[in-house]
N, C-alpha and C positions, 0 to 999 in steps of 0.2 A: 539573348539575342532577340533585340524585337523588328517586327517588317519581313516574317521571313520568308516573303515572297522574292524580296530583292535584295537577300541575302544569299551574294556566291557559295559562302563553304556549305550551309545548309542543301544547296542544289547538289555538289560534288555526288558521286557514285561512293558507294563504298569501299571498291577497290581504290579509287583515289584516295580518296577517306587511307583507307591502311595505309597506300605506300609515303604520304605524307608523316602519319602518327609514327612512322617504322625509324622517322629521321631523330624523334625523341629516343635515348638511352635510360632517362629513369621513369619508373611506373609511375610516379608521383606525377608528373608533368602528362603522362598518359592520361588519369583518373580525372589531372584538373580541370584538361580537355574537355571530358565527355561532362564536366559539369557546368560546363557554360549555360546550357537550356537545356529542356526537359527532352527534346528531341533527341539530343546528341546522346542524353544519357539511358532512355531508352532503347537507342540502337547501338549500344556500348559493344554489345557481341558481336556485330556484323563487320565492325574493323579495327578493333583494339585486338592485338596481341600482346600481351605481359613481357618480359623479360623476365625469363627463369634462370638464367646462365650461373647466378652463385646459389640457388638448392636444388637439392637433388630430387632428379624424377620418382624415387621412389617415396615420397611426401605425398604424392597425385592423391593419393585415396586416404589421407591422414592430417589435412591441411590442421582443421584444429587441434589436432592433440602435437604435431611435432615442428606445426609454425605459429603460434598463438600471437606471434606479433605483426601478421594478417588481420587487424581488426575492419575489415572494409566487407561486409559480409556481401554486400550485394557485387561485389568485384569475385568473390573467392571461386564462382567457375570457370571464369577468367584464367583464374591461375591456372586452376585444376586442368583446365583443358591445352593452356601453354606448357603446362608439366610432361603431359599426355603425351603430344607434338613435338618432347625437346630430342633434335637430332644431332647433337653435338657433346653426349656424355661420357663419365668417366667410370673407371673400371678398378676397384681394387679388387686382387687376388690374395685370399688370407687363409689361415686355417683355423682359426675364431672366430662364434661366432658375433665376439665382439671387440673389435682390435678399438681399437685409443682413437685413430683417426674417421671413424665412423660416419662424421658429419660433412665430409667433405667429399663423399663419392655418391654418383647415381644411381652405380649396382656397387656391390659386393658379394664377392663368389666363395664362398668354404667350400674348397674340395681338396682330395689328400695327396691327387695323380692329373697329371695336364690331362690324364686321358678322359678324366670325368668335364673336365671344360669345356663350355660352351658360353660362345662372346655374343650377349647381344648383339642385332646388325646398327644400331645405334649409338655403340660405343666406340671414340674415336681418341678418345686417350685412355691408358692402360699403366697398372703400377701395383707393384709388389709389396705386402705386409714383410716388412723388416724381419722377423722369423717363421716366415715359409720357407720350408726347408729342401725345397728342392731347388735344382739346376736350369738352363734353360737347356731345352734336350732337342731333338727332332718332333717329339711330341707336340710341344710348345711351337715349336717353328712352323709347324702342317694346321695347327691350330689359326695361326698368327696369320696366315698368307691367305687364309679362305673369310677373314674379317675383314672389317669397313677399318680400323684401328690405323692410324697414322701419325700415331705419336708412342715413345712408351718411356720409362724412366728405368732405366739400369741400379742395382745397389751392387755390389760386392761379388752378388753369387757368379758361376761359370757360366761360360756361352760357350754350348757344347754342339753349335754348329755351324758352318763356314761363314754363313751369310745372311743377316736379315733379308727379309721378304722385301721386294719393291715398292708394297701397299708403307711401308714407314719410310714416311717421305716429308714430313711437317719440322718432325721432333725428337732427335734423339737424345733423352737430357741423363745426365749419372748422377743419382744422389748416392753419396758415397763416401766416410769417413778414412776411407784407405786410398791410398796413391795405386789406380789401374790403369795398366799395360795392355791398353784397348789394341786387336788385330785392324789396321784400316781396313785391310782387303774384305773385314767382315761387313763391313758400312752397307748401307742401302746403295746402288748405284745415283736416285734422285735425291738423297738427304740433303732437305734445307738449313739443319739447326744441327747443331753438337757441342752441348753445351753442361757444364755444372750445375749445380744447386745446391752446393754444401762446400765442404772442405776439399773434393776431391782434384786434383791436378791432372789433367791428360797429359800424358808425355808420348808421340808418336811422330812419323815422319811425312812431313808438309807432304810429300812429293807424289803421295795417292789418295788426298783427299776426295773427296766429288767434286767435281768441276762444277754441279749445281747449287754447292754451298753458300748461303748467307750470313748464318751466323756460330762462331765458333769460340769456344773456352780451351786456354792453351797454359802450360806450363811458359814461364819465359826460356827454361834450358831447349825445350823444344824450338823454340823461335830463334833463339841464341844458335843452336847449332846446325840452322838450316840457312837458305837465304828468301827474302820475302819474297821476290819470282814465285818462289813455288808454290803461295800461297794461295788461293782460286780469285779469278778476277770478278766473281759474282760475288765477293767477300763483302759484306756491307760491315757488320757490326764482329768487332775483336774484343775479347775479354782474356787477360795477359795475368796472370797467377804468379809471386816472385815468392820464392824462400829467403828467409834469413841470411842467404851466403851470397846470393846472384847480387852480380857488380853491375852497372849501366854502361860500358865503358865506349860505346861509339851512339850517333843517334839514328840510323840504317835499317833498325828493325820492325820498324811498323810500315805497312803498304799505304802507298801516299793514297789509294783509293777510300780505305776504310772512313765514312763517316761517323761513327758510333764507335769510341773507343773506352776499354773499362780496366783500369787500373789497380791491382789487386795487392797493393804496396807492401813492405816488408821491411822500413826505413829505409828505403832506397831516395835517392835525390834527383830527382827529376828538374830538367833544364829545355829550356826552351824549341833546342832540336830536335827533341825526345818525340815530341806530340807533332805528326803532321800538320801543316798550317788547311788542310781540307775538312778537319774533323767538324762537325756539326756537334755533335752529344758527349760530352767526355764526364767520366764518372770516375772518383779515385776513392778508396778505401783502408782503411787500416790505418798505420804510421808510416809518414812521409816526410823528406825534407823539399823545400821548394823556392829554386831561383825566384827573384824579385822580379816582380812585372812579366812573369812564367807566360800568364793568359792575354798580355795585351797585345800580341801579333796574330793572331788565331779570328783572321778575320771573318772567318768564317760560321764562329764557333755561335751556336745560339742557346742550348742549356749547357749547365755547370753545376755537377751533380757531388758535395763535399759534404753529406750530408752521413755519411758511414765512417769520415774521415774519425780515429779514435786519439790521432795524436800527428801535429804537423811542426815541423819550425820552417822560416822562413816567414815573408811580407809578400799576401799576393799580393798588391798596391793597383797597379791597374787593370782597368778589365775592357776587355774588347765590346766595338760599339753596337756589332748586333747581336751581341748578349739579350735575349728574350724572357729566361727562365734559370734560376738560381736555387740551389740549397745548402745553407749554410748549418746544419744542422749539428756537423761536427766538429763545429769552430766558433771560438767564442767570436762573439758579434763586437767589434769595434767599429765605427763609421769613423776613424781615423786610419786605420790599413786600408780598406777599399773606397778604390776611384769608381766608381760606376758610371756608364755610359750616361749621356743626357737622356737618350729615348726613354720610355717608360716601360717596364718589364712587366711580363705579362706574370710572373709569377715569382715571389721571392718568400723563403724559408729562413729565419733566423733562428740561433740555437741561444745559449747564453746570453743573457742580458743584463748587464748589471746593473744599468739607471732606468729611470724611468722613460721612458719612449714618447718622445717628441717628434714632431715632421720633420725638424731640418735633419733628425736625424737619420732617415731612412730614404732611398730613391723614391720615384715615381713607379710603382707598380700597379696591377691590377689585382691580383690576389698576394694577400699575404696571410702569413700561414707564422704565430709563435708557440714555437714547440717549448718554451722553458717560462716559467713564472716570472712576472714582472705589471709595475705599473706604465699605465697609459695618461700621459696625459694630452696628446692629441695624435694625428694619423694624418700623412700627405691625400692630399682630395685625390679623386679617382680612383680609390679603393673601392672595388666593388666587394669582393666576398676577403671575410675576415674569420680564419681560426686561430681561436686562444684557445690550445688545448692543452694549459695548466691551468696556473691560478692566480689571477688579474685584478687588480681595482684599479675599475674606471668609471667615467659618467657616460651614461647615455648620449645628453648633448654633445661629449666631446666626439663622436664617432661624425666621421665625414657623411655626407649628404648624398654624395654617390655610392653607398653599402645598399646590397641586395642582399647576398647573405652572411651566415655568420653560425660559426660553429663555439660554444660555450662550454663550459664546465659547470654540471648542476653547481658545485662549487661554489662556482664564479657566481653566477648568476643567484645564488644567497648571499656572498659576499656583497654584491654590490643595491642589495636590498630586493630585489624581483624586475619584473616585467615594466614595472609604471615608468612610465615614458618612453617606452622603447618609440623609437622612428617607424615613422609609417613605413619609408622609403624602404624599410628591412621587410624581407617579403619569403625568404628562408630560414630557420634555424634548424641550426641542427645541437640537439640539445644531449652531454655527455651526462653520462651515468658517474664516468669518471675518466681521469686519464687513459684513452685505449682502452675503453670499457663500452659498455652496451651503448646504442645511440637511436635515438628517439627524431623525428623528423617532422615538421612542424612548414608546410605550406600557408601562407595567409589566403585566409579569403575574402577579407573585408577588415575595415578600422578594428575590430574589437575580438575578432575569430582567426581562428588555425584549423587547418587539416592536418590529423596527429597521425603520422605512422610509427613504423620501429625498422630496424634492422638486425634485432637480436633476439633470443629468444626470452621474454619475458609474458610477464601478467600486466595487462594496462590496470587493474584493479579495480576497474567498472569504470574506466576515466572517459572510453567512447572515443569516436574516431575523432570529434567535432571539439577544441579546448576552447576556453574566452580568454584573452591576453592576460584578463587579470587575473586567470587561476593561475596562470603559469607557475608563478612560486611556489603554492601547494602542491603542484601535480608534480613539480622535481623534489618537493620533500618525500614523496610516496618512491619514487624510484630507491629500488633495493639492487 
């Protein structure tokens, strides 16, 4: 920035300064900031705050040895001191001191009796090592009710007292491989969420849920053998679990309120009455069969989430027109079954591909995202950010002129010869290790440079935070 007398942001306070930077989500776009002039970057402590939300606080005093793909040294107190600060962490309780899941919590507790427990005041979600061998007792509950914790995750074990504390009020999720006979009357009286994360099925009676409910995971026989009345009218988002036996046999059971509905299929045949016409978000999963032109009255409807889908019959053929956001992930991609809205989507996911990929052949979207192998040989303009994350041949030239970013497969990106030519107008990559494998992040700074970060735990290998476009191809042969 030159003239920086009559340059506004440079005048800005630092408090401004932060609550402006707070509206960015990733550090990388933090870091870019502060390197616009020497000034910003200088006073990078006085209102940058990091986002730490996915490593764990206990990294604060270990940055190099347990995050080494922090190559930005002169940022890493940054971290250190966001680590320090983070008031939103998570808690496993284990009796190892090294269970499997170890990298995914902020503390971990080995004790052999609730009675040795003690919750950080900074921990606000809570979750049990799969063989800790205890129950939840009164211990646990007197524990539970003098913490900050408002979230916790249920497995299997007993709840050996009446009533959760009031403080769990966010989350109360079951990961749980066994079908449980949860007591309602034990619920939080504020509980917002109640909800799976595995295989497990609640089965209980609508009729004493919390009235402050938002979001809930339900067996269909439970919903089947109640009526939706009873269901709480603060209900936003339904997630409906079928067995192998459950018939659809009226379309009556979803609350015409629910926006956000999620579909947990079992070759069941779903028809047009099935899904309120108010839904905004609808997600279906497993094996299904599916009336013809299912989605095109669902005027409402703005993602369409078919990305878990493992097995469908039926022609969705047309799709409703404020359709925004798609994922076809579960279903092989034909642009002869689907009608797609004229408007341009903000977000579209193909799965199987069998030819090669042309623009007449795909809508107008904004991100598109191919999850399965295939050639390119051109893209509808207005794509802005592009992942191929399999394994692609294409040309550089052929990519549209509106891409910003672009997510690659080191793969690909040998496949198609390296970096030479890549578009200026590309100003992101995000560069794969491999399929759902390590990923490396790559900022431009100019015609010929990148700012290199990581997101996994790796060794750069001396490669420095700073790449030149034309090393690129080397620097992804070195990726191990």
């Amino acid at each position: 920035m030159n003239d920086k007398d009559n340059n506004y942001v440079l005048k800005l306070s630092h408090v401004i300064l932060s609550k402006i930077i707070g509206f960015l989500n990733k550090n990388i776009d933090k870091i870019c900031f502060s390197l616009v002039c020497k000034q910003l970057y200088q006073q990078r402590d006085k209102y940058i705050f990091l986002n730490c939300d996915n490593i764990p606080q206990r990294y604060s005093n270990s940055i190099d040895n347990e995050y080494p793909r922090f190559q930005l040294n002169s940022y890493k107190n940054l971290l250190k001191r966001a680590l320090e600060l983070k008031s939103n962490c998570s808690l496993l309780i284990t009796y190892t001191d090294q269970p499997d899941e170890k990298n995914n919590y902020d503390y971990i507790i080995v004790i052999s009796d609730f009675k040795e427990l003690e919750i950080p005041s900074t921990v606000k979600k809570l979750e049990f090592h799969y063989l800790f061998p205890h129950d939840l007792d009164s211990k646990f509950k007197s524990k539970l009710e003098r913490s900050n914790v408002n979230q916790i995750t249920l497995d299997s074990r007993r709840i050996l007292f009446d009533r959760f504390p009031s403080n769990i009020k966010d989350s109360l999720l079951v990961d749980s491989n066994q079908t449980l006979q949860l007591e309602i009357q034990s619920l939080p009286p504020n509980l917002q969420e109640l909800r799976c994360v595995s295989t497990f099925i609640l089965h209980c009676t609508l009729r004493s849920l919390p009235s402050t409910l938002r979001k809930l995971s339900i067996s269909f026989q439970s919903l089947k053998s109640s009526i939706r009345e009873n269901l709480p009218a603060s209900l936003t988002e339904l997630s409906v679990v079928f067995s192998n036996d459950d018939v659809i046999d009226c379309n009556n059971y979803i609350p015409l309120h629910i926006s956000k509905l999620i579909l947990i299929t079992s070759k069941q045949h779903l028809t047009k009455g099935f899904i309120p016409s108010g839904v905004r978000k609808l997600e279906i999963s497993r094996s299904v069969s599916l009336e013809i032109d299912i989605f095109s009255e669902l005027n409402r409807l703005e993602t369409l989430d078919l990305s878990r889908i493992s097995s469908y019959e039926g022609r969705i053929g047309r799709l409703p027109s404020n359709l925004k956001r798609m994922a076809l992930l579960g279903c092989k991609y034909d642009p002869d079954i689907f009608i797609f809205p004229e408007n341009r989507l903000d977000y579209l996911q193909i799965g199987d591909f069998s030819k090669t990929i042309r623009s007449d052949m795909l809508p107008l979207c904004k991100e598109l995202v191919c999850s399965f192998g295939c050639d390119i040989e051109s893209l509808p303009d207005g794509v802005e950010t592009l992942a191929l994350l399999s394994y692609h041949l294409f040309q550089w030239k052929d990519l549209p002129s509106s891409l910003r970013t672009l997510t690659i497969t080191k793969k690909t990106l040998q496949m198609i010869g390296g970096a030479e030519g890549i578009p200026s107008n590309i100003t992101n990559i995000r560069l794969l290790q491999s399929v759902n494998r390590n990923k490396y992040f790559l900022r431009r700074l100019n015609d010929q440079q990148f700012l290199l970060c990581g997101s996994a735990k790796y060794q750069t290998n001396g490669s420095g935070a700073i790449i030149n476009q034309s090393d690129l191809l080397d620097f992804s042969l070195k990726i191990k």
